[in-house]
C-alpha positions in Angstrom: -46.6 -1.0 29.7 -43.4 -2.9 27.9 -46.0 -3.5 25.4 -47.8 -0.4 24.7 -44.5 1.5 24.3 -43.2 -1.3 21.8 -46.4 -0.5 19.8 -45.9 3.0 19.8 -42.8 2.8 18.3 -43.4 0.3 16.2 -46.1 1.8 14.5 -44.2 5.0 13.8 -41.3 3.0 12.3 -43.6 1.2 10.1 -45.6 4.6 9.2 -42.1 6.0 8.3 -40.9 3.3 5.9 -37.3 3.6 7.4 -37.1 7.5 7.3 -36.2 9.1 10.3 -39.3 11.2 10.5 -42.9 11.0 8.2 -43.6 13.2 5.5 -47.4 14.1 5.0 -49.0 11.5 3.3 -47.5 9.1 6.0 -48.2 11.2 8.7 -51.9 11.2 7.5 -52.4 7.7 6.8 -50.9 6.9 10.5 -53.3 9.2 12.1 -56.1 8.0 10.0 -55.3 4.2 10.5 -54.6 4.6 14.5 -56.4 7.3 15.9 -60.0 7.3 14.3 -61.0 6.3 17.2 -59.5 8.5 19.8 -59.4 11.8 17.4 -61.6 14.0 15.8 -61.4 14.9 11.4 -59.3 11.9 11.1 -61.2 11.9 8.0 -60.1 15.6 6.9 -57.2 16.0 5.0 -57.0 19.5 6.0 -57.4 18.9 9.8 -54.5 16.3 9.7 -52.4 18.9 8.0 -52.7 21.7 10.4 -52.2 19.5 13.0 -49.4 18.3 11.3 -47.7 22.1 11.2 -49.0 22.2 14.6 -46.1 19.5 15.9 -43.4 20.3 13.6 -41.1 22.2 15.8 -38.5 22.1 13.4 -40.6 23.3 10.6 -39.0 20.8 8.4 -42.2 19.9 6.7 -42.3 16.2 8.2 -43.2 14.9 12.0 -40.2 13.3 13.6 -40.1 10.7 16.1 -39.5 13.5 19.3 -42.5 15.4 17.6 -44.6 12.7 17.0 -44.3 11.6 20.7 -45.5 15.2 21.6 -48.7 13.8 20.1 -48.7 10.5 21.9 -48.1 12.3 25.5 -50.7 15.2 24.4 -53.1 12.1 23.6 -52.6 9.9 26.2 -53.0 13.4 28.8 -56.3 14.1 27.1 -57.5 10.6 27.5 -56.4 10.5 31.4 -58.6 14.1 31.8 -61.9 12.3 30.7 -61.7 9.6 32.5 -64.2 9.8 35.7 
């Protein structure tokens, strides 16, 4: 578990280039690179950006680590549902 945590993090400090949060084209290029697999439109620019909008609480135009994490827990819930 130590491990999986360390990689989420990691991968959204590397995404965000030492920014506190990622601005859009970072924000798409982590979902593209590191959730093709798990996600749906990866591939759609337009699907990435409402989803985007959909976690930034703040409205600040950018995904921060606390709302980036809401996408990681909604993820990981979803995964856990389709288990058998």
């Amino acid at each position: 578990m130590e491990s999986a945590i360390q990689t989420v993090v990691g991968v959204f400090l590397k995404s965000a280039k030492g920014k506190e949060s990622l601005g859009g084209n970072d924000f798409q290029k982590l979902v593209k690179s590191q959730l093709h697999n798990i996600m749906m439109d990866t591939d759609s620019s337009e699907a990435v950006k409402k989803m985007q909008q959909g976690l930034d609480a703040n409205q600040d135009g950018k995904v921060n680590f606390e709302e980036y994490m809401k996408l990681v827990g909604y993820l990981a819930t979803s995964l856990n549902t389709s288990l058998p």
